[in-house]
N, C-alpha and C positions, 0 to 999 in steps of 0.2 A: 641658069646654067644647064647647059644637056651635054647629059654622062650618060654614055653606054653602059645597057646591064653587066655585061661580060668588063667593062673595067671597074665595076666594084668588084674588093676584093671577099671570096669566099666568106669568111668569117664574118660580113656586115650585110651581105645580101639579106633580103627578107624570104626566105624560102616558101613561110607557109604563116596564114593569117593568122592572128593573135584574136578569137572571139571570146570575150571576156563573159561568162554566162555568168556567174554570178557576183550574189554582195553577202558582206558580211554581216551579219545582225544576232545578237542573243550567244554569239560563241558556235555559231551555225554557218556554212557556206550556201545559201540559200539559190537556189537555181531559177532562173531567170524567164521567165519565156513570151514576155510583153515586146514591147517597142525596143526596137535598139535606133542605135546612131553608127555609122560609120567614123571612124579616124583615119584623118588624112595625112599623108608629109607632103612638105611642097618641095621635096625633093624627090628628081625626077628616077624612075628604074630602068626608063627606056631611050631609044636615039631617040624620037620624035618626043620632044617634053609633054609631059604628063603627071599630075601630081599620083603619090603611091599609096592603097590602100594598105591599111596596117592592121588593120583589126575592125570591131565593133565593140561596144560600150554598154551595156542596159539602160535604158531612158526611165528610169524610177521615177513614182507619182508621189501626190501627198501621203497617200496611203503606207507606203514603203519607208517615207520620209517619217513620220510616226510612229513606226515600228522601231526604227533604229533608234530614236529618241526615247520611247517606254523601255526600249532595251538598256537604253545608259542610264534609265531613273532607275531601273529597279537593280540592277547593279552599285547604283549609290542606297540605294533603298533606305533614304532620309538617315543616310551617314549609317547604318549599319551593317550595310552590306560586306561581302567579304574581300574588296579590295580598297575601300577607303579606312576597313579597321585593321589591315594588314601589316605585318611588321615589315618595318622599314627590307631589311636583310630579304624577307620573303618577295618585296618588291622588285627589290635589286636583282632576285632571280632570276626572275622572269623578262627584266630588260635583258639580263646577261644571256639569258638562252634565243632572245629574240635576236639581238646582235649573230649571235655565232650561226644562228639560221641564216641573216641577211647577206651574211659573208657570202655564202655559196652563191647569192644566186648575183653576184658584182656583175660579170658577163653579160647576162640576160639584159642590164637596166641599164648598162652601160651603152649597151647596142639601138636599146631605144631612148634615149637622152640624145644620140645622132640622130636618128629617123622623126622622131615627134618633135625636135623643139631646134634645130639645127645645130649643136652646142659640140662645138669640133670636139676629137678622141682625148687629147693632151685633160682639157676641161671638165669634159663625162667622166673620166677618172677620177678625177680631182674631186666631182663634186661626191662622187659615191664614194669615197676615200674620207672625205673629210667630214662626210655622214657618220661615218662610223666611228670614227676618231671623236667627233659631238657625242655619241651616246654614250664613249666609255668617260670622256671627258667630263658629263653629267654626272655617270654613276657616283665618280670619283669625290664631285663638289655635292654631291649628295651624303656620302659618308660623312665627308666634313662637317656639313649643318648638322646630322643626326651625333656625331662624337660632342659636340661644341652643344646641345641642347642633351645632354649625357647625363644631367645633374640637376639639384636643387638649389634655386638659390633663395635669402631670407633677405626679408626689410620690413622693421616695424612690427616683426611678432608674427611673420605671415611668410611660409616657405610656397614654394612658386615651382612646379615644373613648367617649362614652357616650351615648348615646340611648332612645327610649321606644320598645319594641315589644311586637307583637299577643301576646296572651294565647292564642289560641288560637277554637275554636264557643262563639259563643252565641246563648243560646236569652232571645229578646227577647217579651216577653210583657205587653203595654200596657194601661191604666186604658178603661172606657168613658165618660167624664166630658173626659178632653181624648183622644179619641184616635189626634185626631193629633198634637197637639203634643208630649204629653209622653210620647207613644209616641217620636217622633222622638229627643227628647232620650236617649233610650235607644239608636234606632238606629243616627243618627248617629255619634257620640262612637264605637261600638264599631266602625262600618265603615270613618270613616276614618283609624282606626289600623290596619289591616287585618285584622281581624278577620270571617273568613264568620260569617250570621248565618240562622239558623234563628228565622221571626218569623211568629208567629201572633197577628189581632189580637183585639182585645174580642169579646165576646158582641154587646155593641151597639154602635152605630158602625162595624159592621166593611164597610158597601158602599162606604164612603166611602175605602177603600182601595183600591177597583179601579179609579179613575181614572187612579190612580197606578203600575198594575203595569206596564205596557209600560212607563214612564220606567226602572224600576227593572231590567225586562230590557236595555233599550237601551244604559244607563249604567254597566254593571258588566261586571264579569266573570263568566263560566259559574258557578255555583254559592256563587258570590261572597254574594247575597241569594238566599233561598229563603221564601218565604210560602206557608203551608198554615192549610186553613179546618177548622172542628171542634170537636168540643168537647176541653176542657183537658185532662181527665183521659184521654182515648182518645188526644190526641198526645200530650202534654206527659209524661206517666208513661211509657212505654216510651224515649221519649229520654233520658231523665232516668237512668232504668234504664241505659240503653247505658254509662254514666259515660263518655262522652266527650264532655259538654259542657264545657267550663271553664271557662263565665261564665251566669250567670244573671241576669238583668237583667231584671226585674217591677218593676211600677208595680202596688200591689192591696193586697190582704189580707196579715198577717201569718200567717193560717192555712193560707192558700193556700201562700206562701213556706216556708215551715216542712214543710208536708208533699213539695213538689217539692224544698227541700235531701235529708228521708229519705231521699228515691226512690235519690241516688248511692249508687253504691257507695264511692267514697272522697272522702268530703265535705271532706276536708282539703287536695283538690286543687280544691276550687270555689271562684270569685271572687263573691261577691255584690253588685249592685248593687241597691238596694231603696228604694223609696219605698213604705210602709206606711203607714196610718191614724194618725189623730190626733184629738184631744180639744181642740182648742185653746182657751185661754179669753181673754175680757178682763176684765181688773182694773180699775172704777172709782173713785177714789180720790176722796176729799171735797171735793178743789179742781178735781178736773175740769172742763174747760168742756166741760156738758152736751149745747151743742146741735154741737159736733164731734163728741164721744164718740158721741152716738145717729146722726150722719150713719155714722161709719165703722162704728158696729155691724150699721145698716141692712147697709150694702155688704160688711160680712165674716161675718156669718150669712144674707144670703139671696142675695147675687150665684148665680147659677144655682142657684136652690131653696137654697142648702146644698149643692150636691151636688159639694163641694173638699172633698181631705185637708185644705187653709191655710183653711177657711171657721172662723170663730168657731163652736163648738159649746157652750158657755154663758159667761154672762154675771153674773162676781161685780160685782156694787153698794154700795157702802159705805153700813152705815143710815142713815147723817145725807141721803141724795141719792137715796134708792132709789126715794122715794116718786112724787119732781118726774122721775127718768131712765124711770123704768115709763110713765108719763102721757106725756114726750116718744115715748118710743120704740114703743109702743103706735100711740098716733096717724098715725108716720109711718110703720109698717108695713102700715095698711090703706088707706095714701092708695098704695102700691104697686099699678103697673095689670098685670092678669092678661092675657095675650092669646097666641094662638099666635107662633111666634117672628120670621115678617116684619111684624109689625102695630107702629107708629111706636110707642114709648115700653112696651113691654111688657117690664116688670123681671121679672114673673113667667111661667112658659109650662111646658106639660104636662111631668110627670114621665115618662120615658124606661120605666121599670120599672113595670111592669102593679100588682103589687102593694104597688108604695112607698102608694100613699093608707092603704090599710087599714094598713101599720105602722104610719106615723106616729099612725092615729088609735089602735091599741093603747099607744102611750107618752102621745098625750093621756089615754087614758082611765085609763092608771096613774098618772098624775099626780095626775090630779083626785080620782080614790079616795082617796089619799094627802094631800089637805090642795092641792092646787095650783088655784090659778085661772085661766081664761083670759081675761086683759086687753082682747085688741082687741077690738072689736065681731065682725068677720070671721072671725076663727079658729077653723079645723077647720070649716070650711063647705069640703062638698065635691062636686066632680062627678067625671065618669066617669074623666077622667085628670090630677086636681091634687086635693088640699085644701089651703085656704088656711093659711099661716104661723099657729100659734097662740104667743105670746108667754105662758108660762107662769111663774107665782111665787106664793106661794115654792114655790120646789125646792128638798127636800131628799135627804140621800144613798141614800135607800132607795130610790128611782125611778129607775125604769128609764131614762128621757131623762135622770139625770143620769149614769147607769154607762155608755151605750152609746153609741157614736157613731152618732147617730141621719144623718145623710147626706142630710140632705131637710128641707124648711122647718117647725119648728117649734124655739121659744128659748126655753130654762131661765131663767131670772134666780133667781139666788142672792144674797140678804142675807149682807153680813159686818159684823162690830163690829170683829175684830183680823184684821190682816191675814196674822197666821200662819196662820188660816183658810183661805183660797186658798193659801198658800205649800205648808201639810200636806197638799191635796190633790193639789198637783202633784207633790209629792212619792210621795207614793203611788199617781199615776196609773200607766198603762202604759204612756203616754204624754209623748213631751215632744220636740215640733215647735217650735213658737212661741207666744206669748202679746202678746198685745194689753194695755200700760198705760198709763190716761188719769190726767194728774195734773200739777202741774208746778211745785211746791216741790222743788227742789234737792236739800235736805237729807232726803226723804223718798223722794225718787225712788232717789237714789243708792244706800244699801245696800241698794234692792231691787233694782235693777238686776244690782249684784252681785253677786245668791242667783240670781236668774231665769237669768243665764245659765248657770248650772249645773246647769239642771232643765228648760232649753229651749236651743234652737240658736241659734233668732233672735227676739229682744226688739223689736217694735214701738211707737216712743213714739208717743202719738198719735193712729196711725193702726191702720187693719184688718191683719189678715195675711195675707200674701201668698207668692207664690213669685220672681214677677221683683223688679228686672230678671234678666235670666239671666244676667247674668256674676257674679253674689254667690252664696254657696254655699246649695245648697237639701239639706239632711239632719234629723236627728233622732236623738231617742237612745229607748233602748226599743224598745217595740214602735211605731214612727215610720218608723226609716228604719234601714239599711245600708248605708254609701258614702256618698259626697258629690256630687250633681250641683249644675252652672254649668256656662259655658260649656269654660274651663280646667277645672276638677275632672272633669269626667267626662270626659274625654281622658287625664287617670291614673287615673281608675277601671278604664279601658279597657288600660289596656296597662302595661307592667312596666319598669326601666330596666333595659339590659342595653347591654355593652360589652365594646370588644375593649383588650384589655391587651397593652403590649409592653416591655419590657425595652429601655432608653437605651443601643443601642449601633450600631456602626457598621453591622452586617449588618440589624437590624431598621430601622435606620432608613431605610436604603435600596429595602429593603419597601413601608415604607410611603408615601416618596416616590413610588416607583412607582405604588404603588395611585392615588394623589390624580392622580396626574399623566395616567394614562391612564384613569381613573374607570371600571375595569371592577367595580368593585363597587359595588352601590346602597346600602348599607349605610354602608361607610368613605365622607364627602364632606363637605368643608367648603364649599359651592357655595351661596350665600346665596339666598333665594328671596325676591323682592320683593314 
């Protein structure tokens, strides 16, 4: 798309470049003056198309990547440090002054979530909105575990405090698709269980983190958060290497994940928190009502291009409807308006990654060799930074868009007669996040219902799939996910229950009246937090 500078509006223009000089390490903004990398958008500033510089980045070596790591050990400083012995309430402080930091600077991150990652205004809002909303929403199921572990309890002559504590460094390593939200949903949960974190962000989206760093130096403690810029393999491999991380918490690729578990040396002491790739599909069923089903497909295959692990990635049709759902869905995918991302009603906006067009037209063109058509009128009509959503059928399994999670707008639709057809592929996938089922005879729904949850996490009747709201559990089985994030769930993803045991007698128990009585320990406390 080529958009004249003078028709973006004042407020989204890029005035002046974003040179990120420094990282943060030890509770320090450390100033930078090695290698950098440029940041691109592939959205254009000028008539003649042009992708837009937006900044530079510091290219950090092993060396830097170590520093950030001794910095989060000696903040855990083998569990005595002073934010893994921290009372809960003193924790909750410092999330709550970080928030009220973050607020201010919405504007700032909202403007580059357009420029770095194409994710229209309506959504950049959304995602910074519902960032925030996560951390109070945290704080909140944080009081609760801490009120709910308030006390002692006895069995067998043996009283029990027990509560949930820090795991130990981890090495947080976030999606470019949300990243800040579901980077947070990783950061959060691990920091404040007390947890130092060694957090490097995306390839893209990552300027949109530097609005945020002084929040994060101001609100913590010394080496408490450490952020370092680079690329993955020159940090992330030698930390990994060190095996003194004890939590890994990626939002990405499965191949990614798999290669950084290798890297420890004792993988049996790593916690894994992983949201991985998906394949997700919907299932149309003969009684579906059509024109909901093609609304929520519109919205779960092309809400930002495709470019969600939860987006619909094909689309089974039962024969008897496939004919009238292709015709609906067709249709209302090229009445979908293309436009940069603060331009009023624009569902679709440039892809983020230089070379997503040319994939996708590699899996249109596999397709189409193979027997597949392209329905809309629009599809795979391309410019310098989108090609338009092509709605492809029949797919069959020998094509490439149906093996791959294609990640960027273009839709399989698959014919079935027997419904074991979709069942046996799910089965067989790698895959198994959620599924999308349209239909709603009873007695048809139900014993699939009952298969699907044992070959997906979360069953959508109805509607598209999704990840919120964030208090419901977000995981997968397969190559999907490891661990369970929500608001709750990744609060014990984050941290282990551990407690102190005593013996029902007269000299312990006077112990431990003491302890509660003169509350020198942050640990033993029954002291209710409002």
């Amino acid at each position: 798309m080529k958009t004249a500078f003078q028709d973006i509006p004042d407020e989204y223009k890029i005035d002046s470049l974003l040179h990120q000089s420094t990282y943060l390490v030890n509770g320090e903004l450390k100033h930078w003056e090695g290698e950098t990398a440029e940041v691109y958008s592939t959205i254009s500033s000028t008539k003649e198309y042009k992708t837009t510089v937006l900044g530079t980045i510091p290219q950090l070596g092993e060396a830097e990547a170590l520093e950030a790591l001794d910095s989060a050990t000696s903040a855990y400083n083998k569990g005595q440090g002073l934010w893994p012995t921290m009372k809960v309430i003193d924790r909750i402080a410092c999330m709550e002054k970080f928030v009220e930091e973050m607020k201010t600077k919405r504007e700032e991150v909202v403007k580059l979530l357009m420029w770095e990652i194409g994710k229209n205004l309506p959504d950049s809002q959304k995602e910074f909105d519902r960032t925030v909303d996560y951390i109070y929403d945290t704080i909140e199921a944080y009081k609760q575990i801490d009120r709910d572990s308030a006390k002692f309890e006895k069995s067998s002559g043996v009283y029990a405090h027990i509560r949930r504590g820090p795991l130990g460094v981890v090495l947080c390593l976030g999606p470019y698709n949300y990243p800040l939200n579901e980077t947070f949903t990783l950061l959060i949960p691990a920091l404040i269980m007390g947890n130092p974190v060694v957090f490097k962000p995306a390839k893209i989206g990552v300027l949109l983190i530097s609005p945020l760093l002084e929040a994060f130096q101001k609100s913590f403690p010394k080496g408490v958060v450490n952020i370092v810029y680079g690329r993955g393999r020159v940090l992330a491999t030698p930390i990994m290497q060190s095996g003194k991380v004890d939590v890994l918490a990626l939002i990405g690729n499965s191949k990614s994940a798999n290669a950084l578990q290798a890297q420890h040396p004792k993988g049996n002491r790593l916690r894994m928190v992983l949201g991985l790739e998906a394949k997700n599909p919907a299932i149309i069923l003969p009684d579906a009502d059509l024109d909901l089903a093609v609304e929520e497909c519109i919205a779960g295959t092309l809400s930002f291009n495709g470019q969600r692990c939860t987006a619909l990635k094909v689309i089974y049709v039962h024969e008897s409807v496939v004919e009238e759902f292709n015709r609906l869905f067709a249709f209302k995918v090229d009445q979908l308006k293309f436009g940069n991302p603060w331009e009023a009603g624009a569902k679709l906006t440039p892809l983020p990654e230089i070379e997503k067009p040319g994939y996708i037209q590699e899996l249109i063109d596999d397709a189409k060799e193979k027997g597949a058509k392209i329905l809309n009128k629009k599809g795979g009509e391309t410019t310098e930074n989108f090609i338009f959503p092509a709605v492809l059928y029949p797919v069959t399994k020998d094509m490439r868009v149906f093996k791959e999670e294609q990640f960027g707008p273009v839709v399989p639709v698959v014919s079935f007669s027997d419904i074991e057809e979709p069942l046996h592929d799910m089965a067989e996938s790698n895959y198994g996040q959620q599924v999308s089922l349209f239909g709603q005879n009873v007695h048809t729904l139900s014993p699939l219902i009952d298969t699907l949850v044992n070959l997906v996490c979360r069953v959508n009747l109805n509607s598209s799939c999704q990840r919120g709201p964030d208090v419901y559990p977000f995981t997968g089985r397969k190559d999907s996910a490891y661990g369970t994030l929500s608001v709750h769930d990744a609060l014990r993803s984050f941290s282990i229950r551990t407690f102190v045991a005593s013996k029902d007698n007269a000299y312990n128990n006077a112990i431990l009246k003491e302890l509660l009585e003169k509350k020198t320990s942050n640990f033993i406390s029954t002291d209710y937090i409002l």
